[in-house]
C-alpha positions in Angstrom: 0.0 0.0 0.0 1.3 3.5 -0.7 2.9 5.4 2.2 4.3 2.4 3.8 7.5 1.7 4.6 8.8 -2.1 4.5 12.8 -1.1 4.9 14.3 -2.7 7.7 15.3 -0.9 10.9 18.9 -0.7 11.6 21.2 -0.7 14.7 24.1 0.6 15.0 25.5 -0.2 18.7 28.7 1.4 19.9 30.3 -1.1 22.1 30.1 -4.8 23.0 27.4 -4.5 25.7 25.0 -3.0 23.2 25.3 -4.9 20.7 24.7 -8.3 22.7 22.1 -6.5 24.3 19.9 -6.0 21.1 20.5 -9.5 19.9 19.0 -10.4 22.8 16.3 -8.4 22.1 16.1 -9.3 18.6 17.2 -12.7 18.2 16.0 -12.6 14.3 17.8 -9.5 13.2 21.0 -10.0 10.8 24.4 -8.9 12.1 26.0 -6.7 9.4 29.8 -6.5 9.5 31.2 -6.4 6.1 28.5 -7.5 4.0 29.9 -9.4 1.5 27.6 -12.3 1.5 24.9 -9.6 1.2 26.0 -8.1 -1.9 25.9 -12.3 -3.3 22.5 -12.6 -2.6 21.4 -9.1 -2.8 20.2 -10.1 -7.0 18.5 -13.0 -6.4 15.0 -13.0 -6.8 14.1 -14.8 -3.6 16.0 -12.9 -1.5 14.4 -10.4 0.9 15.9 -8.3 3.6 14.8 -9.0 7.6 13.1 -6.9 9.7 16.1 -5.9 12.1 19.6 -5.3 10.7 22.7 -4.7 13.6 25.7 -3.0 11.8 28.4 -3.9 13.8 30.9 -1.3 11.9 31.6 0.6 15.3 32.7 -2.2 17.7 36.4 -1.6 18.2 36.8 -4.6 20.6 36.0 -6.7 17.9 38.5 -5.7 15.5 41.4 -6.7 17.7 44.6 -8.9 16.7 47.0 -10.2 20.0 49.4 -12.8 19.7 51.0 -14.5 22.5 54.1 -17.3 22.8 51.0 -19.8 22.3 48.1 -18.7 20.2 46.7 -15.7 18.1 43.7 -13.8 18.6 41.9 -12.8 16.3 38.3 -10.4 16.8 35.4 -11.6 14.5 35.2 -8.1 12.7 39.0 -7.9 11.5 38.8 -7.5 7.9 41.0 -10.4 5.3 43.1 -7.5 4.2 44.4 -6.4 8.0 45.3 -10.3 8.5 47.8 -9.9 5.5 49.3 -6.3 6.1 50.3 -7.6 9.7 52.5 -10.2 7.5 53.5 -13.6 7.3 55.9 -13.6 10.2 53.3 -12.7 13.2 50.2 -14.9 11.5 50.7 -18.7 10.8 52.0 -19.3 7.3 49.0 -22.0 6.4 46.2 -19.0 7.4 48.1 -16.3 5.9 47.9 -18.3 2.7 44.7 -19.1 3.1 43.1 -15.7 3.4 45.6 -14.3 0.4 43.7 -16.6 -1.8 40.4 -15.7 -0.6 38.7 -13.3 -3.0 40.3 -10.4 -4.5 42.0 -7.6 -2.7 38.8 -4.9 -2.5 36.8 -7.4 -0.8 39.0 -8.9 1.3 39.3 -4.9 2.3 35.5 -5.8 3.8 35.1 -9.2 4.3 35.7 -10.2 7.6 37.0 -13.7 9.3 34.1 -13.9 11.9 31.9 -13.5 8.6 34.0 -16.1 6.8 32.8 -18.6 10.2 29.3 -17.6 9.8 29.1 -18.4 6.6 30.1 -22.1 7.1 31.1 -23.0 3.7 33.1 -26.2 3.0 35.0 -24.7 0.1 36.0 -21.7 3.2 40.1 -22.5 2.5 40.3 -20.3 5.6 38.1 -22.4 7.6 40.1 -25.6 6.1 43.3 -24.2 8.4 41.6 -23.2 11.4 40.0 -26.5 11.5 43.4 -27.9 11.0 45.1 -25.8 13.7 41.9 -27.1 16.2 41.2 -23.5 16.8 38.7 -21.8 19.3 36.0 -19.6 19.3 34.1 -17.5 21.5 30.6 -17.0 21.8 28.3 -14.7 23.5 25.1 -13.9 24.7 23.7 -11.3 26.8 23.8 -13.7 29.9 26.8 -16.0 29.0 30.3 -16.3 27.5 31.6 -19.6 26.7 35.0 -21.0 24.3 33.9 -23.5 22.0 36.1 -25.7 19.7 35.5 -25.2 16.1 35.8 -28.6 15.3 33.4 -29.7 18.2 31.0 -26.9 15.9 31.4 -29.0 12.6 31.2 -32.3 13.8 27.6 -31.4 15.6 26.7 -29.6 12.6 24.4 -32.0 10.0 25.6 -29.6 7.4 28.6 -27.1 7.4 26.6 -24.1 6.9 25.3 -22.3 10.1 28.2 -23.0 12.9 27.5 -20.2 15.6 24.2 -21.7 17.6 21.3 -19.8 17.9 21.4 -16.8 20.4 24.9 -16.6 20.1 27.5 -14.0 19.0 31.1 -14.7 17.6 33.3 -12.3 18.9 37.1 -14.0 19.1 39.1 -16.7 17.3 41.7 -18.2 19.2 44.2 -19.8 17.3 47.1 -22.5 18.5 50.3 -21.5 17.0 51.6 -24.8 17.6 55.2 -24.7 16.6 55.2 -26.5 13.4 58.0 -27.3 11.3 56.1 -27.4 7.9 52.5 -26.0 7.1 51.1 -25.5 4.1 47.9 -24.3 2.3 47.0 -25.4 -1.7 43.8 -24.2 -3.4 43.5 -26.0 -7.1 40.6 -25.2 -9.2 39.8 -27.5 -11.9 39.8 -24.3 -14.1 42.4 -21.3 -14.0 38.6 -19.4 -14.5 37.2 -21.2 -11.4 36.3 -18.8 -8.5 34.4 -20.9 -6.3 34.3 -24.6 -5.7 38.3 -25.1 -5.3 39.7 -27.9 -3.8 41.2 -26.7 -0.4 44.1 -28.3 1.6 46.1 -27.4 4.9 49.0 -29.7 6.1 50.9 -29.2 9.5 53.5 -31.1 10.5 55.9 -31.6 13.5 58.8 -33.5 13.8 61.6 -34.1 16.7 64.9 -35.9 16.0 63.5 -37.2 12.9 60.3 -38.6 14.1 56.9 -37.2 12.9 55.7 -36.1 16.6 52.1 -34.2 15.2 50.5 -34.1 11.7 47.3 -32.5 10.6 45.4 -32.9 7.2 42.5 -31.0 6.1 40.8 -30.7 3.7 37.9 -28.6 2.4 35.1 -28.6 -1.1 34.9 -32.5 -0.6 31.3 -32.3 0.6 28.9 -30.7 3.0 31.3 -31.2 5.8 35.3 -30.0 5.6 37.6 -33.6 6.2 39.6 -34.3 8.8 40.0 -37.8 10.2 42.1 -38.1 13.1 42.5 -41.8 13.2 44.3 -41.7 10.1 46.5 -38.8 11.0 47.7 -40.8 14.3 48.3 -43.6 12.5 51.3 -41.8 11.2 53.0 -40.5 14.8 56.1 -41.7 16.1 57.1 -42.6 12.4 60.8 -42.3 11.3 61.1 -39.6 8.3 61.7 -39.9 5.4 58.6 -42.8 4.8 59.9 -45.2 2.5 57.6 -45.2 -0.9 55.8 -48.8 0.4 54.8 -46.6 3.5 53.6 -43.7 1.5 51.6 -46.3 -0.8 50.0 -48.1 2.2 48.8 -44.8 3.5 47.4 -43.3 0.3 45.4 -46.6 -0.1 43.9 -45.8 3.6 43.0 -42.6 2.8 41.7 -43.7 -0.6 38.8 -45.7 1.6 37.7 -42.8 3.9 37.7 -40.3 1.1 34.0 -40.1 0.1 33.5 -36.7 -2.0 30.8 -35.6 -3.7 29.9 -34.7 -7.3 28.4 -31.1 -8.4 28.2 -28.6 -10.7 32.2 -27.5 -9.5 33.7 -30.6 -9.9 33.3 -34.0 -10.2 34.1 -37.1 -7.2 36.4 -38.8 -8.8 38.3 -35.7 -9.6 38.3 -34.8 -5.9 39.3 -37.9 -4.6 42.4 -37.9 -6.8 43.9 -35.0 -6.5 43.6 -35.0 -2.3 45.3 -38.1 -2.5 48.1 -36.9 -5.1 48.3 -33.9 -2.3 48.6 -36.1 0.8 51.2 -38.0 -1.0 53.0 -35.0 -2.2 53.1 -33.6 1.6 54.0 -36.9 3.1 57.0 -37.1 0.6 57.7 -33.3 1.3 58.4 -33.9 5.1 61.0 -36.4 4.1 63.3 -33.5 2.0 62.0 -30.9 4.2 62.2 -31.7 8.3 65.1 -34.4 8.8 
């Protein structure tokens, strides 16, 4: 009808406290930060804006980085772009590649890492390492604070998308430095003109005197669910480097039967399934040149 209004109203809290506060007091509203996955869906037909919007552009608390001799935090509203002008030697080589593939440089100027978590995509390469480096994250509500593994979030999630529970806010990431010797992130499209949809990988490794003390593979875009299988990776500790090729063969042909990808319109199964194991084998055979 004509004179009314159907825009949505919008908050704009100034510190923590508020914002929690109208969350709580608007549980349906959408939390704005850098609005990238916004402008995706802004053309769709189907998509319509909510009633309550909270623009979280003024919380300063959250745009926070602090390192310490064991783990770097990291607030939910830093933006991609501040993660890689702090450089390569204060943020973990495997994240720091990870978010320098991530889109292009203007909107990695607004898109956020807390908004990358939200999201919960399982072609995130930036998710891929922080699920590899077990990190941490902290959510809030107006009555309660709580740490939360991320990888206790995915495994109770049926589907990758929607991590943070209801009635919570992220608003830190805590991530284990861990001390590796070798980590790496690859991101292979099937296409040089493929922007979504890439095969993600992040290998960590950790060796003492030789031996393989800690390993962690990960891998994102197989399915609705990142891949990580712990079983497989302890198999490998307390293992003499370099593996011999009849090793590296008897553990590619273990992960061949746990790796169940899917097929859609980015890529196919059988496609996926190869290359993460030509990828694991590469890594394993890496550490043997690499950490003795």
């Amino acid at each position: 009808m004509p004179g009314i209004d159907n825009s949505p109203k919008i908050f704009t809290p100034n510190n923590l406290h508020d914002l929690l506060s109208l969350a709580s007091e608007y549980p349906d509203s959408l939390l704005f930060a850098g609005g990238t996955s916004i402008m995706q869906k802004w053309s769709k037909p189907e998509f319509e804006l909510p009633e309550y919007i909270i623009d979280c552009g003024k919380i300063e608390d959250l745009k926070k980085i602090k390192r310490t001799e064991r783990y770097l935090e990291v607030g939910a509203l830093v933006p991609l772009s501040k993660i890689i002008g702090i450089g390569i030697h204060v943020i973990p080589k495997g994240l720091y590649q990870a978010v320098s593939l991530t889109a292009i440089p203007t909107i990695r100027q607004l898109a956020t890492i807390g908004g990358n978590i939200y999201i919960g995509s399982p072609y995130s390469g930036i998710l891929t390492v922080l699920y590899a480096m077990d990190s941490f994250l902290e959510l809030r509500s107006f009555q309660k604070s709580m740490w939360v593994s991320l990888s206790e979030l995915i495994i109770k999630t049926e589907k990758q998308r929607n991590l943070i529970p209801p009635g919570y806010i992220l608003t830190r990431i805590r991530i284990p430095l861990g001390n590796w010797n070798h980590q790496i992130f690859k991101k292979i499209a099937r296409k040089k003109s493929q922007a979504h949809g890439s095969l993600t990988f992040c290998g960590l490794a950790k060796t003492s005197k030789g031996i393989l003390t800690d390993i962690r593979l990960c891998f994102g875009s197989l399915g609705n669910h990142l891949f990580r299988h712990r079983g497989f990776e302890a198999g490998m500790l307390g293992r003499k480097l370099p593996f011999n090729t009849k090793s590296i063969d008897t553990m590619i042909s273990q992960l061949n039967q746990l790796l169940h990808p899917i097929t859609d319109r980015y890529s196919t199964s059988e496609y996926r399934k190869t290359t993460s194991m030509r990828l694991v084998q590469w890594f394993l055979e890496e550490l043997g040149r690499i950490l003795i």
